[in-house]
Every structure is written in C-alpha cells, then in structure tokens.
VOGU-3710 file (C-alpha; in Angstrom, 3 decimals, decimal comma):
1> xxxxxxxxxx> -9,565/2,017/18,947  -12,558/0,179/20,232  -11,699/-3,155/20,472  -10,298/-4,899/23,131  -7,697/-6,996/21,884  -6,730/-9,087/25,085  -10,255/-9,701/25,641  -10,862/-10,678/21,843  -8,245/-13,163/22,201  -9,319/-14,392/25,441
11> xxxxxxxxxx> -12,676/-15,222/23,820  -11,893/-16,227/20,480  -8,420/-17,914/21,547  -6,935/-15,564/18,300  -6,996/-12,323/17,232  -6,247/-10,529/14,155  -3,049/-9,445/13,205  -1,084/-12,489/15,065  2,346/-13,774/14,643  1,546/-17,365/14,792
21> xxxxxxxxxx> -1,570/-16,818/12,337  -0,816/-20,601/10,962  -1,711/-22,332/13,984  -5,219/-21,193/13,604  -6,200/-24,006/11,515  -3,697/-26,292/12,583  -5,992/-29,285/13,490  -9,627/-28,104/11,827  -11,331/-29,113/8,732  -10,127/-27,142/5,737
31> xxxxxxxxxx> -10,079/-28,593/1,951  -8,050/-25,711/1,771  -5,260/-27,580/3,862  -5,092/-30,847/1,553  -3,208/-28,568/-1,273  -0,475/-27,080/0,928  1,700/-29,481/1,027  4,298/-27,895/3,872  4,285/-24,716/5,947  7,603/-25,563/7,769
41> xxxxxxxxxx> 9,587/-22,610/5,414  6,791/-20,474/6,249  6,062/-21,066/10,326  10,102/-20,540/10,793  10,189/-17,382/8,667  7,162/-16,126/11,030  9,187/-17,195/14,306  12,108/-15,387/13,131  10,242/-12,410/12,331  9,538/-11,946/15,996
51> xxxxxxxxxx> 12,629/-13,577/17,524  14,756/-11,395/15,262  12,907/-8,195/13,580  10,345/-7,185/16,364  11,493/-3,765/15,690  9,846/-0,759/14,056  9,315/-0,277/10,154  12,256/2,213/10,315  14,879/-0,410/11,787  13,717/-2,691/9,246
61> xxxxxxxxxx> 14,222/-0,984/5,888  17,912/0,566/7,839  18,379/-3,283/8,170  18,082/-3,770/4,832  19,572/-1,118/3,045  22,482/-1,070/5,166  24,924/-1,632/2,641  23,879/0,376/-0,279  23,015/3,457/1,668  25,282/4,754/-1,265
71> xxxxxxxxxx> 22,587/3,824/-3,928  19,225/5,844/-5,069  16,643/5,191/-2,455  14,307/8,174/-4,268  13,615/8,916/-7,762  11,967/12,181/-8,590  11,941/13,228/-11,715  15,152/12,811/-12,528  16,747/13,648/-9,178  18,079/10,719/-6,809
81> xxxxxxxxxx> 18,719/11,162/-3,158  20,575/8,067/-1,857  19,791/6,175/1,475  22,037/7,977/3,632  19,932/11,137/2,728  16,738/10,154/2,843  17,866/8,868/6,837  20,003/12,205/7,552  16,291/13,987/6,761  14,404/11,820/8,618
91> xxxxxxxxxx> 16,142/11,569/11,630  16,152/15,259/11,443  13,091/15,536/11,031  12,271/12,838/14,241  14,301/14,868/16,128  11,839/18,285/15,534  8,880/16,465/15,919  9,856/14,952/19,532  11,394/18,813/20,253  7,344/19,726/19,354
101> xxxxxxxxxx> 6,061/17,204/21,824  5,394/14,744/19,326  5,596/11,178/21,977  4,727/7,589/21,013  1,589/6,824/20,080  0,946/10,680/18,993  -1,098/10,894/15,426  0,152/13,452/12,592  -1,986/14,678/9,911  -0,499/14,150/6,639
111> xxxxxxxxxx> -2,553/15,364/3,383  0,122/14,718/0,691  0,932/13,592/-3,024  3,593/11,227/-3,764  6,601/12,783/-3,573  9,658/11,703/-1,409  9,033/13,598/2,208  6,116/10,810/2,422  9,343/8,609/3,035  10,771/11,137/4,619
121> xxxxxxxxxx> 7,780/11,738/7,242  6,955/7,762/7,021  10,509/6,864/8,432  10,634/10,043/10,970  7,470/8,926/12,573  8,093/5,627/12,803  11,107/6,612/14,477  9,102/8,565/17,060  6,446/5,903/17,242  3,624/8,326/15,750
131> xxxxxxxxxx> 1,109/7,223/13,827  0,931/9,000/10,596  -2,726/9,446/9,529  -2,621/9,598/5,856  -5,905/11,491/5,008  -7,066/12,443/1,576  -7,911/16,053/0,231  -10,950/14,961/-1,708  -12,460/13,497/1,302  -15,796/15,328/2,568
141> xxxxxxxxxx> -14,907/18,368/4,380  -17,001/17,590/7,165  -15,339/13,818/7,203  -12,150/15,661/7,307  -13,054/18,353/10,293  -14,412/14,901/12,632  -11,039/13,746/11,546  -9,064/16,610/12,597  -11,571/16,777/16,081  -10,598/13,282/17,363
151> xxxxxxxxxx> -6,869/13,357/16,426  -3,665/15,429/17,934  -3,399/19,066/16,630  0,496/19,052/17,523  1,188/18,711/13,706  -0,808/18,438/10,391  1,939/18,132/7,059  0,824/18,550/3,744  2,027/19,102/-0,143  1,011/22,454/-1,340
161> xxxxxxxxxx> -1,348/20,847/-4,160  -3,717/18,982/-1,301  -3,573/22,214/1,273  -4,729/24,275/-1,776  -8,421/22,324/-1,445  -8,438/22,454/2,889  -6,451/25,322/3,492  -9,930/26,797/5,540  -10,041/23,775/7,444  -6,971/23,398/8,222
171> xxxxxxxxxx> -6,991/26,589/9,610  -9,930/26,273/11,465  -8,704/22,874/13,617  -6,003/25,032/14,989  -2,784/23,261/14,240  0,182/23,623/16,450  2,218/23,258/13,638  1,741/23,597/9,903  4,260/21,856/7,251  3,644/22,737/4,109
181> xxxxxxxxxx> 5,801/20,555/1,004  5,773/22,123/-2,471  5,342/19,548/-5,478  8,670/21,488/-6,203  10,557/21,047/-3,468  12,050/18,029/-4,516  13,075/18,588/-8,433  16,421/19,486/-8,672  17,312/23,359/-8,585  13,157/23,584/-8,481
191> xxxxxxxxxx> 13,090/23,199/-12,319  10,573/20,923/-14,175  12,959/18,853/-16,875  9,606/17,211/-17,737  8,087/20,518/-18,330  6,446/19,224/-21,832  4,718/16,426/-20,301  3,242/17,873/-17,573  2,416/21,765/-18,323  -1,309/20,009/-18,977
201> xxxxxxxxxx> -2,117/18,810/-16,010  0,032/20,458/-13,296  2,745/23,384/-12,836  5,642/22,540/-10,557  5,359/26,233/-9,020  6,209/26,699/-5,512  3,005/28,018/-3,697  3,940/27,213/-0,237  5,355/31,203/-0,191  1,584/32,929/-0,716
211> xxxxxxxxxx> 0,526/30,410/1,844  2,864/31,468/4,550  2,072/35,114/3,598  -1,659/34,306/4,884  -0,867/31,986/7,914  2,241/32,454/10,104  1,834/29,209/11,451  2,581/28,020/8,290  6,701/26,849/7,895  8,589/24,952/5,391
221> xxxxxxxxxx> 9,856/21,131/6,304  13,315/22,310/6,537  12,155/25,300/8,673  10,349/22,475/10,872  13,534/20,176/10,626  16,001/22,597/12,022  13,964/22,176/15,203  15,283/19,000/15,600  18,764/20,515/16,745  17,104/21,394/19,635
231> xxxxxxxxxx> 16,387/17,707/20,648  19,145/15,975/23,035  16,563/13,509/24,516  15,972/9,683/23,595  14,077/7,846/21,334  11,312/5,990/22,988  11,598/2,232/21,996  9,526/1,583/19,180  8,186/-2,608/18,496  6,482/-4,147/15,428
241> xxxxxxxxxx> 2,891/-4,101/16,946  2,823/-0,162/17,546  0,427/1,775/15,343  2,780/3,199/12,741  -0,065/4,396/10,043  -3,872/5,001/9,321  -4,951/4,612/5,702  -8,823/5,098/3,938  -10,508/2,223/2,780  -11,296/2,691/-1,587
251> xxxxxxxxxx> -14,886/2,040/-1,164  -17,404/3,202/1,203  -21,352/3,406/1,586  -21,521/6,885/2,020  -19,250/8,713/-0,650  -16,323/10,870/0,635  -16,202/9,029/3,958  -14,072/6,073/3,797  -13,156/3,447/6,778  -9,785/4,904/8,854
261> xxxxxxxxxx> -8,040/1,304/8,811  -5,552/1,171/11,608  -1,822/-0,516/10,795  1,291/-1,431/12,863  4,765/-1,561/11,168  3,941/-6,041/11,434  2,230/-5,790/7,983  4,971/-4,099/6,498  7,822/-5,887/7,678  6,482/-9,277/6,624
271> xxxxxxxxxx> 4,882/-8,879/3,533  8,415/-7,575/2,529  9,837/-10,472/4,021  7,545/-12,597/2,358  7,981/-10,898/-1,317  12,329/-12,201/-0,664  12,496/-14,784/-3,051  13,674/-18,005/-0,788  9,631/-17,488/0,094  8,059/-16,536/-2,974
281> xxxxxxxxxx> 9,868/-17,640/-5,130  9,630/-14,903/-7,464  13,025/-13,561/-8,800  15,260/-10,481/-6,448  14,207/-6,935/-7,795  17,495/-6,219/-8,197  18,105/-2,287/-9,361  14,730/-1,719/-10,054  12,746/1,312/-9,626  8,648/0,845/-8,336
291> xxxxxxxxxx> 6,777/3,642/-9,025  4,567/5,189/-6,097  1,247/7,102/-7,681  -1,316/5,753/-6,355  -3,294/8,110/-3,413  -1,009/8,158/-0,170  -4,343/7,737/1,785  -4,558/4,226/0,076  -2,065/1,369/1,989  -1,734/-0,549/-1,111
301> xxxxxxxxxx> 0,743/2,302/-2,306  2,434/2,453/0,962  2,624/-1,542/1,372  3,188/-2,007/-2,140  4,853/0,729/-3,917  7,077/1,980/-1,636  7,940/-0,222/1,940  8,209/-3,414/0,009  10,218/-1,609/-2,984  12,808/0,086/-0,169
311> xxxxxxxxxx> 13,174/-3,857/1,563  13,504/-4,705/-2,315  16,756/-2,902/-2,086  15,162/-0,665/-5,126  14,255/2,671/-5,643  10,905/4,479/-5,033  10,082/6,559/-8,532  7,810/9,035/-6,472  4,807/10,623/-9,006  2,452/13,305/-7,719
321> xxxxxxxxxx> 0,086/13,325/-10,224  -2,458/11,130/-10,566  -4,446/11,142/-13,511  -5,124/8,172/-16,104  -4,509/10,436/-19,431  -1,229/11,091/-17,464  -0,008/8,173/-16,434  1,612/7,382/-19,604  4,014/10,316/-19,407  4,350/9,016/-15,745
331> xxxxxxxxxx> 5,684/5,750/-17,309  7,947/7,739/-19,757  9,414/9,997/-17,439  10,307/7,709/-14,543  11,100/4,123/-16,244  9,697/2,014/-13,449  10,342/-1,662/-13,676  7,781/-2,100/-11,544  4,031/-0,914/-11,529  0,961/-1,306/-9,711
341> xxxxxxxxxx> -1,679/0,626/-10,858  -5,728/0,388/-11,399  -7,184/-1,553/-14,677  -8,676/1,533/-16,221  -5,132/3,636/-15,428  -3,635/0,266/-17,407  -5,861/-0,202/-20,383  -6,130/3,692/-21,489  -2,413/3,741/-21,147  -1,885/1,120/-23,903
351> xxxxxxxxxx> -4,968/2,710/-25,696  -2,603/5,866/-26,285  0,740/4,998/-25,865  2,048/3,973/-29,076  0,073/6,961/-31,283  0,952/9,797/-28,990  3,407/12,027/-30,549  4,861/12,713/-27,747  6,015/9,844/-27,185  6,981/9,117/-30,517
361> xxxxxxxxxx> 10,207/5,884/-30,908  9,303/5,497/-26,543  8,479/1,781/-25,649  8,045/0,149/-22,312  11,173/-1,892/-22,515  12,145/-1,068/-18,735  8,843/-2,544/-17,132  9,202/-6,085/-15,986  6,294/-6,048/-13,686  2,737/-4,568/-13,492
371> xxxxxxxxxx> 0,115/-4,989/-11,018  -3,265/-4,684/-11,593  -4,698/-3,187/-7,838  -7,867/-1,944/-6,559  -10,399/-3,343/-9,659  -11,890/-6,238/-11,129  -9,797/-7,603/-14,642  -11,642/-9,902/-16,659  -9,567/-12,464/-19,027  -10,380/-10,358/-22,191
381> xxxxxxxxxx> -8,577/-7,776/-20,913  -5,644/-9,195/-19,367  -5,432/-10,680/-22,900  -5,439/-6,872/-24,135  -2,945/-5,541/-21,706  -0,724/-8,065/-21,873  -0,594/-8,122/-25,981  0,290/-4,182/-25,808  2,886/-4,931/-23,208  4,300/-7,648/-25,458
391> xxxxxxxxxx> 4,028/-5,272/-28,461  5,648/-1,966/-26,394  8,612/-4,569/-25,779  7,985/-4,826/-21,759  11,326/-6,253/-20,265  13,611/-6,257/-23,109  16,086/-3,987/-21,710  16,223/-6,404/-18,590  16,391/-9,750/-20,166  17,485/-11,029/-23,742
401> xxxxxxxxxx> 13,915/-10,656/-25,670  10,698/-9,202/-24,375  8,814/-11,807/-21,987  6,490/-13,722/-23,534  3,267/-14,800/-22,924  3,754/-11,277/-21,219  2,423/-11,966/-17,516  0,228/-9,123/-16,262  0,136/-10,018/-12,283  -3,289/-9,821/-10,257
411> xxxxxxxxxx> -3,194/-8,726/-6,938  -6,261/-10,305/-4,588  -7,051/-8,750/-1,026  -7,538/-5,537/0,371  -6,269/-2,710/2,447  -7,691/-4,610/5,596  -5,760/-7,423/4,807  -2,667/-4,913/4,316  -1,511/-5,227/0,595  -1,815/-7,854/-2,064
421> xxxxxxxxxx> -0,795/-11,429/-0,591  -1,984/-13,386/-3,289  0,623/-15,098/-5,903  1,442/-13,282/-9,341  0,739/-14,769/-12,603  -2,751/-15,961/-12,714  -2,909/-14,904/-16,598  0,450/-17,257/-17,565  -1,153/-20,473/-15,361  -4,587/-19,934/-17,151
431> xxxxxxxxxx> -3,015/-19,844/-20,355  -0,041/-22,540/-20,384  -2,888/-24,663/-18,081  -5,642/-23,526/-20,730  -8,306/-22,907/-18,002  -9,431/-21,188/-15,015  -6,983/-21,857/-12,814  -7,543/-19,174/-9,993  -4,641/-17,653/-7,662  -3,418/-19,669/-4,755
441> xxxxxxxxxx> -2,955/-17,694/-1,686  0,839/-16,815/-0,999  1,878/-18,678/2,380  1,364/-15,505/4,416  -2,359/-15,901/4,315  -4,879/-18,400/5,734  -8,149/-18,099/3,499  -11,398/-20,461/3,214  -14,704/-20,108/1,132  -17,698/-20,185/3,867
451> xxxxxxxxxx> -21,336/-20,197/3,458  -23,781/-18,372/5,381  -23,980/-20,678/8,404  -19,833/-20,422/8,579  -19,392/-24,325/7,076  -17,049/-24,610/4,983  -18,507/-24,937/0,955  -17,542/-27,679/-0,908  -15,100/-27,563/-4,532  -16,404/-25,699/-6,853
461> xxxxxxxxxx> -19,363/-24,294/-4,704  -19,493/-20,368/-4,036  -19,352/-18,662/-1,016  -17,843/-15,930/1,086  -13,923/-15,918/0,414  -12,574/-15,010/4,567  -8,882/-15,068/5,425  -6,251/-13,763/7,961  -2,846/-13,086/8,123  -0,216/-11,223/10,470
471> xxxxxxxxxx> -0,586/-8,671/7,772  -4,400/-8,135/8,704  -4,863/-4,978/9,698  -5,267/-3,769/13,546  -8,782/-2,667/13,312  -10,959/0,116/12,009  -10,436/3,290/13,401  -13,801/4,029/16,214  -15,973/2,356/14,045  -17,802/-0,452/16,018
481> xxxxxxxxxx> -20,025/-1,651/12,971  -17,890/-1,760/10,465  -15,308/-4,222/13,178  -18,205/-6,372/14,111  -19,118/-7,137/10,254  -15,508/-7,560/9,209  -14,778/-10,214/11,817  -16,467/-13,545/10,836  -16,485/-16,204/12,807  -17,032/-19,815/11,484
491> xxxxxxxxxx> -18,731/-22,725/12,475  -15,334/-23,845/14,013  -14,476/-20,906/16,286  -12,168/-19,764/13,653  -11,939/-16,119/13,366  -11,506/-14,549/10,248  -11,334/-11,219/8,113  -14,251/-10,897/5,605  -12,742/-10,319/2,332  -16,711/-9,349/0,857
501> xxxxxxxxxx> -15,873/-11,167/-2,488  -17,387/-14,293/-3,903  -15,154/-17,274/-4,585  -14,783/-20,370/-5,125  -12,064/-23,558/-4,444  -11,787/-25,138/-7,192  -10,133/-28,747/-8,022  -6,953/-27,826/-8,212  -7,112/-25,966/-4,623  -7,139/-22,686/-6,275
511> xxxxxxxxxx> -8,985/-19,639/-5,491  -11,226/-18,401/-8,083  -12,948/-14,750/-7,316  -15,714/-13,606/-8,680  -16,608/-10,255/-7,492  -17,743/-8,023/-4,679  -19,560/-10,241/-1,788  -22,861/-7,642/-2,617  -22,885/-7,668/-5,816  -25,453/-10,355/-6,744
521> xxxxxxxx> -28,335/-11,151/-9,107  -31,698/-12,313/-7,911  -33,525/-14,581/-10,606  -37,140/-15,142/-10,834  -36,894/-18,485/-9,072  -35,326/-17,021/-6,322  -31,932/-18,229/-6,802  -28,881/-15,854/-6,627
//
C-alpha cells in the first residue's frame, strides 16, 4: 500500500476505516446531525465489535453458524453442503496452503466464477491471514500480467471457465502452484439436473483434465488440499484490521483496468452486524437462500451476497453464469429469497419471465428481497419492477399474500465504502409519503453534502455526497492518485471518502442522489 496510515492519522486526527468512525463529527457543524436523533445503540454495537469480535472474518461467520453447522451453508444447483463441510474443506485447504509457504499477509490469485470453493478459498485464507486477490478474466491482459508482477507467485486458483481466457498468462507469471476448479466440480455426481436451462449458454463439462495434460503444474483443489496433511504447525493469529481481500472497482477511466481496492475482514464483520435486526431493524433472514452471481472481482457480491448471507444464518445459492438473458433461469433454478443484482439484469428478467415457455406455471413466489446494485434506477422503473414482482407473486410462499406495494430495495455506496450501507425501501417511503423522500444513511455511515470549498451546502442545495464508515475500505491498491482524490477533506478537518455522486439533504434529512459526481450539464449561461 502507499499510504501511511499512522502518519494519516497523526495529521488528520482520523483515518479511514476506524472503529470509532462516530466521533468524527461529534462536536462539528452538520445539518446532517439534527435528524439523528440517538447513536447510543449504534456507538455500543461499534465498542463491542472490537472489545468482543476483533477476530478474523473466518472466526466470525464460525461464531455465528455455530449451531446450525448441521444446516445448508451452500446451494449449488441443487446440491447442499452443510457448515461443517464447507469448514472441514477449508481448514484443509488452510492447512496446504501454509504447507506451500503461504504466511500472513501472503496474496493468492484467484480468477473464479461463483461457485462454492470461493467460500471455500475465502474462509481458508482468512484462516491463514492471506489476502485473496479476486481478479477478473476479462480484465486487460496486460492489467492482469502488472497484476501477477507485483503480487506472490506461491499460488494463483481459478475455475476452469476464467483459466480458459488467461491460461498463456498464467503460464507465463510462473506460478508455484496452479488450482484449477471445474464449473462441475461441485454438482452432484458431476451431472447438470438443470441441463435444459443452461445447454445455451454454458456446458458443465469438466475441462480442468486437458488442462493438466498441457501444464503439470496444474492440480485439482483436492489434489492441493491433501497437502494440508502435511501441516502440523500453527495458525498465525489473524485480527479484524488484516488485509483479508482485494476487489476491482466497476468503473474505471481507462477500460479493462479497474482500481485494486484493498479490504480487511472489519467491513465484513460489521456490516453483517449491522444488517441483525436489533440495528436495522429489518426482519431476521431466517432460512433464506441469497444468491451470489454477481463477478467475484466485485466486493458488493462478496459483502453482500455471500459474508452477510452466511452471518444471516442462510444459505449462499452460488451461480456461475452471469448473463442477463440467463438470469431468469438463475432465479428458477436456485429459488433465492434474496437478490441483488444490476437494473438492466432486473428489468429484462421481468421483460421475459412470464412468456418464456420454459418457464411456463413458474412465479417468483420465493423472493422476498431484491437489490438493485451497481446502476442508477429511476422511479419509472422501480414502478415497473416492482408491478412484475407483485404480478409474479414475490413473497407469497413466505408470508400469507404477496407483499404489497412490492418494495424493490436501493442500495447507495460503493465498493470503497465496502457494500451497500444505505436503508432499504426508498420506493415504499416515496410512495406511502407521496414524494421524494431520499434514503437515510443506515447508522454505520457518517455522510454530508459539501461544496467545492468543503462547507457544508445548505437543504435542498446540491453538492458532493462524502461519507465514512468502519466499513470504508483500506485504500487503493499502489495507486497514489486515485487515494489522494478519494480522500476529501472539509472545511472542518473532517476527512472523508468521496462518494463522486451528486446529492442533496433534503427537509426531511434525507439523502437524495442524483447521479455520478461527473456527470454534469453545462448551459449557455454557464450554470451547471
């Protein structure tokens, strides 16, 4: 990294990512402040989480899921491994990577899909203390090579669909080890049941065999795992503020070479802790399954889909392929009750659903919950997706009668900011309030609206939306620039994350976004 925490903080008297981010604006002017009415629930949950959980992401979901280690902790496609498997594998498979030299701090190369040796890896890692650098496959190849040059060649791990597009340069960084995951692994007795829906857009054929007949470095995760019998050393002791993984920003000014965004296991752990419902206030996921399809490179699916589903007590629904025209047979085949995915994924779902033939007498009766992530969603079509949801009988099967006005949630924030920790709901409030209401910020995050010269803009006025929370991420990964531009400071010494979206506070104290902080339009009398 190149920033120098302890000398940040030393300057700026706070630093991102802190565990007492609420005392930051403690006695300073905020408008912001007059609608909060108490942060004493909040502040103690925060001093717990370091009194009590300043342990690794691993201890924390094995916390959590201690009693129903009997129960699914993985769905794929139509095979369940419970929570005492998934850990049996994964300390396994933290066992082989410390026999390989893996040590704390260590980075592994993971190029994967979604399917359930992410978790596997994720909570093996973690164990270790390595930081898991979830690249993508589609990345530029030259991105990925000054990737590969500044990071540890003790192990790269990919599924057998990404390797397929780097295989050459993989081979050319010189792993010491190569694990190779087939989309197949996975399905039970390595048979498709959901051969009809997917036979269009991918074949669940094992291909990690022709690629160990033209690399012998090349071995199977369980042919990596059994290393781990080999291991009789100890665990190196792993806190909440280690680096734990490295995910791609979505957006980037030069295309196919996103921002490495640097995370400790302190974003995951609290945002989970602050998605229990004494602090949101939202109802327990009980028995619920959250799909995972979004890109493993992205943190909003490892935030969102999967650690805050696991410290749900539900079950990951793990889907490798991720395509919009598929996503509805994604829906159909692993019943999620609850879904984060992008706008467009969303509104040509309902476009199709209900007139394919293939999913003829199929509703969406098992979906409580959808996310829209990663896009803007204007009212009009909220108003669409949430009348198809309504008329595809969303939540029936989990409550008396289908919820209505059917509430499709907005998620605000970024991957910097590590996941979506603004409330749910915006399109009910709007409609039983019958105007713009905006989202307030859930109690994990401090936000404010600035203007150029860091003041703080008045109600109703627009300006830069900035905020911080213990869920901000570490830092950018050796990027200088990009660190520099994302920490603003105001004209009150606070120190913030830049958010690069336009907003505004309204009335009510609400948050009202408007769109990406560069997207504007210059009139003729020079007004913006």
């Amino acid at each position: 990294m190149d920033i120098n925490y302890e000398e940040f903080r030393k300057k700026h008297g706070y630093v991102l990512n802190p565990a007492k981010s609420f005392e930051l604006s403690k006695d300073l002017p905020s408008i912001k402040r007059k609608h909060v009415k108490s942060r004493k629930r909040t502040s103690k949950a925060l001093r717990e989480i370091d009194e009590k959980s300043s342990w690794s992401w691993y201890d924390e979901v094995k916390k959590r899921r201690e009693s129903i280690m009997d129960k699914p902790m993985t769905f794929y496609r139509g095979n369940e491994k419970t929570g005492t498997q998934v850990f049996e594998e994964a300390d396994m498979l933290a066992k082989a990577l410390m026999a390989k030299g893996i040590t704390k701090g260590d980075s592994i190369m993971a190029c994967m899909s979604n399917v359930p040796e992410v978790l596997t890896l994720m909570l093996a890692a973690n164990k270790c203390g390595a930081i898991v650098n979830f690249m993508g496959a589609d990345f530029d190849k030259e991105f990925i090579k000054q990737i590969f040059s500044k990071n540890s060649k003790k192990v790269f791990i990919g599924t057998d669909d990404k390797f397929e597009k780097i295989a050459s340069v993989v081979d050319e960084a010189n792993f010491d080890n190569i694990i190779l995951v087939s989309l197949a692994d996975s399905l039970e007795n390595g048979v498709d049941p959901y051969y009809e829906y997917d036979k269009d857009f991918y074949t669940f054929e094992n291909k990690v065999p022709k690629f160990k007949s033209q690399n012998d470095k090349i071995v199977t995760l369980s042919q990596f795992s059994s290393y781990g019998k080999e291991f009789t050393g100890k665990f190196p002791e792993v806190g909440i503020d280690d680096g734990f993984t490295i995910t791609y920003t979505s957006g980037s000014t030069k295309i196919g070479w996103p921002k490495e965004i640097l995370h400790s296991s302190r974003p995951y752990i609290s945002i989970a802790r602050f998605h229990d419902p004494d602090l949101s206030r939202m109802p327990a996921m009980r028995n619920m399954r959250g799909l995972a399809h979004i890109p493993t490179h992205s943190n909003t699916n490892l935030v969102s889909s999967i650690s805050d589903t696991l410290c749900q007590k539900c079950t990951v629904a793990f889907e490798p392929i991720y395509d919009k025209d598929f996503f509805r047979y994604s829906l159909a085949i692993n019943e999620p009750g609850f879904v984060p995915a992008t706008r467009s994924f969303l509104i040509n779902t309902f476009k199709k659903f209900k007139n394919d033939p293939k999913l003829a007498g199929k509703d969406l009766s098992y979906i409580l919950n959808i996310v829209s992530v990663g896009e803007d969603t204007s009212a009009n079509e909220i108003k669409y997706i949430d009348s198809k949801l309504k008329e595809l009988n969303s939540g029936c099967s989990l409550i008396p009668r289908p919820i209505g006005p059917i509430t499709l949630s907005v998620g605000g924030g970024n991957c910097e900011h590590g996941g979506l920790f603004f409330t749910l709901f915006k399109s009910t409030r709007d409609k039983l309030l019958r105007k713009e209401t905006g989202m307030v910020p859930f109690q994990l995050a401090d936000i404010a609206v600035l203007r150029e010269d860091g003041t703080e803009c008045g109600y109703n006025e627009y300006g830069k939306l900035v905020a911080n929370s213990f869920c901000t991420m570490k830092g950018y990964v050796d990027n200088p620039e990009a660190n520099k531009a994302f920490h603003v400071t105001d004209a009150y010494g606070r120190v913030w994350g830049n958010c690069d979206v336009w907003a505004y506070i309204n009335n009510n104290g609400n948050v009202v976004m408007k769109g990406r902080y560069s997207n504007v339009v210059p009139l003729k009398d020079g007004t913006v």
